[in-house]
C-alpha positions in Angstrom: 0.0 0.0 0.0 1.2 3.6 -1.1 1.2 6.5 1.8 1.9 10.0 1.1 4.6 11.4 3.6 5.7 14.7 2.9 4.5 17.5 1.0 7.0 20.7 1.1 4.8 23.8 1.1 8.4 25.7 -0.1 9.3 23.6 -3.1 5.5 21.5 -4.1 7.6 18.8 -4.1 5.5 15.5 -3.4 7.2 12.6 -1.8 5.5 8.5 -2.4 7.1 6.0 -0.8 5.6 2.2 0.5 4.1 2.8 4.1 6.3 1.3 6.5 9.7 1.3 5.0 10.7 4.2 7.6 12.7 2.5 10.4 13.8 5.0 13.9 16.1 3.8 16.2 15.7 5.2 19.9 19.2 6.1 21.3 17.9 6.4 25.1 14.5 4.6 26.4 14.4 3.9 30.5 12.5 0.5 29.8 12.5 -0.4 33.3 11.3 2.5 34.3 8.5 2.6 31.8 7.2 -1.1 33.8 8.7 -3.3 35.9 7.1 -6.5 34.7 9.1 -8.8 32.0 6.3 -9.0 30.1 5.1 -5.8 29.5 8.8 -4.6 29.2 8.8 -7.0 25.8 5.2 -6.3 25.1 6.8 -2.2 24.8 9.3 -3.0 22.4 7.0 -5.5 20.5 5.0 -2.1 20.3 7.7 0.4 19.2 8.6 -2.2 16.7 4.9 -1.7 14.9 5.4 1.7 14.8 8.8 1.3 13.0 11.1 1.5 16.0 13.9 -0.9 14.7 16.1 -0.7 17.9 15.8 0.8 21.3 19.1 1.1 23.4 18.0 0.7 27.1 19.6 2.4 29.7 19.7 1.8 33.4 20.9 4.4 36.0 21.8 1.8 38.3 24.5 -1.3 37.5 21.9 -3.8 39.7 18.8 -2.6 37.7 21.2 -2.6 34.6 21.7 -6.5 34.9 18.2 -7.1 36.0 16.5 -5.2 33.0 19.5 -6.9 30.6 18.7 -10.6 31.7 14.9 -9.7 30.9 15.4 -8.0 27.3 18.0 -11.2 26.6 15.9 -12.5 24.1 14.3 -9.0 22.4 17.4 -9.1 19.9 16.7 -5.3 18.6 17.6 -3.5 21.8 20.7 -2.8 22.7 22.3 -1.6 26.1 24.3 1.1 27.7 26.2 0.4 30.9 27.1 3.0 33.2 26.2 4.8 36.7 24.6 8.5 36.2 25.2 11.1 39.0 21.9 10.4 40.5 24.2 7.3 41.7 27.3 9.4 42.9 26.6 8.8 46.4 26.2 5.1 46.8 27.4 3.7 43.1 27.7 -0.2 44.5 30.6 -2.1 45.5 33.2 -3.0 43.0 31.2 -0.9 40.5 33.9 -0.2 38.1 34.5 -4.4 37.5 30.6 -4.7 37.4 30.9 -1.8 34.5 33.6 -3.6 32.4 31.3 -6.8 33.4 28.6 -5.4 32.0 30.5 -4.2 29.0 31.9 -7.7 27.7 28.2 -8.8 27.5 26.1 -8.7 23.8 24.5 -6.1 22.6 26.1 -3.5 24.9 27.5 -0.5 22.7 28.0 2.3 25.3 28.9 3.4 28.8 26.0 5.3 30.1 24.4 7.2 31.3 26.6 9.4 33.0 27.6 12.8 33.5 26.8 16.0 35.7 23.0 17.2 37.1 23.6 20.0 39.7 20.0 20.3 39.3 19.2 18.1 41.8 22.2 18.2 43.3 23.3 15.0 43.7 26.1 14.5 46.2 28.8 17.0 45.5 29.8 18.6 42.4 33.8 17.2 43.5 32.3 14.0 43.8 30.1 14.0 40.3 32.9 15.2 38.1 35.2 12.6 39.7 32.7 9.7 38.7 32.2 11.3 35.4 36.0 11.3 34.8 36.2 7.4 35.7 33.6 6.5 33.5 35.1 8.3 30.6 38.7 6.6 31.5 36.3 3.3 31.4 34.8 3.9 28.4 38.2 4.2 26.4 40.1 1.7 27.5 36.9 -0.6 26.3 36.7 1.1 23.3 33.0 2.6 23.7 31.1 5.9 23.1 29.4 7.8 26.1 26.5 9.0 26.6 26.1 12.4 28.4 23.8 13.3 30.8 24.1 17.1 31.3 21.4 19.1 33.9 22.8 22.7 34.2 26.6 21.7 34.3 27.4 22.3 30.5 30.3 24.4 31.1 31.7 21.3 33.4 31.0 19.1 30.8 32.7 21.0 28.3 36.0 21.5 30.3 36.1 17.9 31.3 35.6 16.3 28.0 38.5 19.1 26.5 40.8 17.6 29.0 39.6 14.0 28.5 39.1 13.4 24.2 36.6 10.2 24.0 38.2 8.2 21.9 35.1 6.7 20.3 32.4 9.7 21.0 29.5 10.3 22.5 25.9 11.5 22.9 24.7 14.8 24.4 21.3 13.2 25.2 18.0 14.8 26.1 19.4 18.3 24.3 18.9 21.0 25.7 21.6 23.8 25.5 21.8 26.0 22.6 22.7 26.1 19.2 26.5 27.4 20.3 27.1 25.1 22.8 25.9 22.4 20.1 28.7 24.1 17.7 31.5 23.3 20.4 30.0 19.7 20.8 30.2 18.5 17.5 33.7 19.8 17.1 34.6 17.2 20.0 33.3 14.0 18.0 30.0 14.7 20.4 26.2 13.8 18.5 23.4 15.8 19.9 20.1 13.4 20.8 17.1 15.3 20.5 13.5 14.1 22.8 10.1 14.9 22.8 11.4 18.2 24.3 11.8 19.4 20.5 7.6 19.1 19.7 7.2 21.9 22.1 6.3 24.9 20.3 8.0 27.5 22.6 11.2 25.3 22.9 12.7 27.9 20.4 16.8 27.5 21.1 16.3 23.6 20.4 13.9 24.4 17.0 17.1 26.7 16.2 19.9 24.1 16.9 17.7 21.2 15.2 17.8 24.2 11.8 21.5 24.5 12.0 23.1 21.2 13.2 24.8 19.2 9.9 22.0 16.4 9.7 24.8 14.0 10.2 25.4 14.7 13.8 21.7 14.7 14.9 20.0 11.6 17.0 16.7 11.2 18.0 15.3 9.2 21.5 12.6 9.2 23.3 13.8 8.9 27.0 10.9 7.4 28.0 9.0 7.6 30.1 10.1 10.9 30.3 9.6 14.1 27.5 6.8 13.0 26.3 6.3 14.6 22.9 3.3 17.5 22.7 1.4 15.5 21.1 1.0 12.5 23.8 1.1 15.4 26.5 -0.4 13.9 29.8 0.5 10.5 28.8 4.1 8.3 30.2 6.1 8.6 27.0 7.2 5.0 25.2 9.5 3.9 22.4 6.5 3.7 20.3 6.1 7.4 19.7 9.5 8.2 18.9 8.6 9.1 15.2 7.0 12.5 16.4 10.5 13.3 17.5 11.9 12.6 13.9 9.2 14.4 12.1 9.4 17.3 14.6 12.9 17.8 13.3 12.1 17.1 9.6 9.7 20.1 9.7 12.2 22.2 11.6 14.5 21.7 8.9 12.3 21.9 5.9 13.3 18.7 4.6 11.8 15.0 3.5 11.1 12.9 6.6 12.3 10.5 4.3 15.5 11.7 4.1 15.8 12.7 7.9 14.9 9.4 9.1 17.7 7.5 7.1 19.8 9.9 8.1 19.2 10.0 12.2 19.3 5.8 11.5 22.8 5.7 10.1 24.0 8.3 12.2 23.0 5.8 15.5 24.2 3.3 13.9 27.5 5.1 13.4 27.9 6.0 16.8 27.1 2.6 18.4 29.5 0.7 15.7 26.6 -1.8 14.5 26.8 -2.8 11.1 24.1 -1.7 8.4 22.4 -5.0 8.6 22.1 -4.6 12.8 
């Protein structure tokens, strides 16, 4: 069956394509957070996959719900994992945490360390203590060879000055954007992809609508952080995988172009950054 996708009001340009050969992948989706039942967790990404969500990369903020939400997704071969401990964990990360990490690591399917970073929003711990568990994690992520993936709540600046110091030797994701367009500039000249959310629907989210215009397409991502940032449209609801394509077609109408040619592009891009081949 035929669907019309886009029609561009600036050129009349009409776009055919066969409905459902668009495929999203979500860079950052709290599963366990969305349900804690097994079944419902695969019953989500059964979902997501319907609505042309290929793969879903699950993180955990915790290393003990990290292995417990891993060993239930072991057999839900199109999601991926991040391993990591986010500054929410800064004061009590676990024993041994940094072998459970590389533990975590050697297992399938895992292509990042994360989520970590800096929130002095909620002011976790100490801001000593949050940069020095940043730091770690990055020293962890090269010497496995992985890309990051950056949590960052008021501490850009921090960020910044950390990662100039410390190069990631296989990059990383500013997820959840939501600095400006010239902070964005200074990322992607440190091998950083920005992740845009359901933050990006809103209309008054104007320095995000700007950085979406400007950003090469080649260094954009698209997640759904679910069940957080729900996009405007599901307002009210707990956001899922499942609605992730408002998030790509938010940004294709930012930038005036095909959601055709946006959603290849923010699916080779993940798949560039997580090192999966194009048959993944």
């Amino acid at each position: 069956m035929l669907s019309l996708v886009y029609v561009s009001s600036r050129h009349q340009i009409l776009s055919i394509q066969w409905l459902g050969n668009m495929q999203y992948f979500d860079t950052h989706a709290h599963i366990g957070l969305i349900h804690e039942d097994q079944i419902e967790q695969l019953l989500i990404i059964q979902r997501a996959k319907r609505a042309e969500v290929k793969h879903i990369v699950s993180i955990c903020n915790s290393l003990g719900d990290f292995f417990q939400i891993y060993d239930n997704l072991k057999t839900a071969a199109n999601v991926y994992h991040a391993v990591g401990v986010s500054p929410s964990e800064v004061a009590n990360p676990g024993l041994d945490w940094e072998d459970k990490i590389r533990k975590g690591a050697d297992l399938d399917r895992v292509v990042a360390i994360g989520e970590i970073g800096l929130d002095y929003y909620r002011k976790f711990g100490d801001k000593k203590s949050q940069i020095e568990l940043f730091i770690r994690q990055i020293d962890m992520a090269n010497s496995l060879g992985l890309p990051i993936i950056i949590h960052n709540r008021e501490a850009g600046e921090d960020i910044m000055s950390i990662l100039r110091d410390r190069p990631i030797d296989k990059g990383g994701i500013l997820h959840c954007y939501s600095e400006d367009w010239n902070y964005a500039k200074k990322a992607i000249d440190m091998n950083l992809y920005v992740s845009f959310a359901g933050n990006v629907t809103y209309r008054n989210a104007k320095n995000l609508h700007e950085t979406a215009a400007r950003l090469p397409l080649d260094r954009i991502l698209i997640e759904t952080e679910s069940p957080f940032m729900v996009p405007s449209r599901y307002k009210g609801k707990r956001n899922k995988p499942a609605y992730l394509s408002e998030v790509a077609e938010a940004i294709a109408e930012i930038r005036d172009q095909p959601i055709e040619v946006v959603a290849d592009a923010l699916y080779e891009n993940s798949l560039r950054i997580f090192n999966l081949p194009a048959d993944a």
